[in-house]
C-alpha positions as CSV (number, residue, x, y, z in Angstrom):
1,X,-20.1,-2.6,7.4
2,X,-19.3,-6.0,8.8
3,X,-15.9,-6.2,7.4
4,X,-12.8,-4.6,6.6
5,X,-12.1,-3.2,3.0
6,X,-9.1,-1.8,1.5
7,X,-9.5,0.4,-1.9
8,X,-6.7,1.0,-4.1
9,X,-8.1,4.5,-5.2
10,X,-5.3,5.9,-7.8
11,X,-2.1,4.3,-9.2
12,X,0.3,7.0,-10.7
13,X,3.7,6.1,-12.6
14,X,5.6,5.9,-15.9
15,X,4.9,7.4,-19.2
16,X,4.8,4.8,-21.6
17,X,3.7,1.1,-21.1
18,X,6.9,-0.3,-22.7
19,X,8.8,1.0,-19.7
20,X,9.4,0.4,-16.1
21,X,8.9,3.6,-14.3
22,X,11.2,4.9,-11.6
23,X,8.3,5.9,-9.4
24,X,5.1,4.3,-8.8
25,X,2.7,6.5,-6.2
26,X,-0.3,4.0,-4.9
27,X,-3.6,5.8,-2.6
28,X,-5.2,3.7,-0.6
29,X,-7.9,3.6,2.4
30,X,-8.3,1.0,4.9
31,X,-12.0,1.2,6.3
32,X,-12.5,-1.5,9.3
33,X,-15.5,-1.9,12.0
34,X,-14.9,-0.6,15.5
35,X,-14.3,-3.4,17.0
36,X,-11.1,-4.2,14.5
37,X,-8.1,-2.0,15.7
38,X,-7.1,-0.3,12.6
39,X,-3.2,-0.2,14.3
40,X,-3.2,-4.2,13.6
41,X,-4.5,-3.8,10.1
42,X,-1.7,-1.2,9.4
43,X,0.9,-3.7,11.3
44,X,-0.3,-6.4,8.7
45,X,0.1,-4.0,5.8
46,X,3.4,-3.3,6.7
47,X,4.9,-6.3,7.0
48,X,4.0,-7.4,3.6
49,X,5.6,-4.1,2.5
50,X,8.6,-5.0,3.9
51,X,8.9,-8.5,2.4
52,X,8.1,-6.7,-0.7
53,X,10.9,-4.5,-0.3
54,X,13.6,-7.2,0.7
55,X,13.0,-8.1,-3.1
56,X,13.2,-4.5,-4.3
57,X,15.8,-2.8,-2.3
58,X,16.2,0.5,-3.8
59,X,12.0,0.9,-3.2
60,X,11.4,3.7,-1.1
61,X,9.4,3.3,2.0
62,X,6.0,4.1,2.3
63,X,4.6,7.0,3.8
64,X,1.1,6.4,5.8
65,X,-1.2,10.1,6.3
């Protein structure tokens, strides 16, 4: 593949669509050529995380496997 591709591969959260959940669990994959370091894609990811969070403080962090 030529490109990189991210895939949002299960959302988990709430229990009824009327309310906000306190917990919202995202899975996701990066997949990137060989010649794209993967630790710069990750860096990118990251720092819109964290301007995400700056608007959600009580957000937990996220957790990379």
């Amino acid at each position: 593949m030529p490109y990189s591709t991210v895939h949002i591969g299960q959302i988990e959260g709430g229990h009824a669509l009327n309310i906000v959940p306190a917990e919202c669990v995202l899975e996701m994959e990066f997949r990137h050529p060989s010649e794209a370091p993967a630790r710069q894609l990750l860096s990118e990811f990251e720092g819109i995380a964290k301007r995400v969070r700056t608007s959600f403080p009580n957000a937990k962090p996220i957790t990379v496997n």
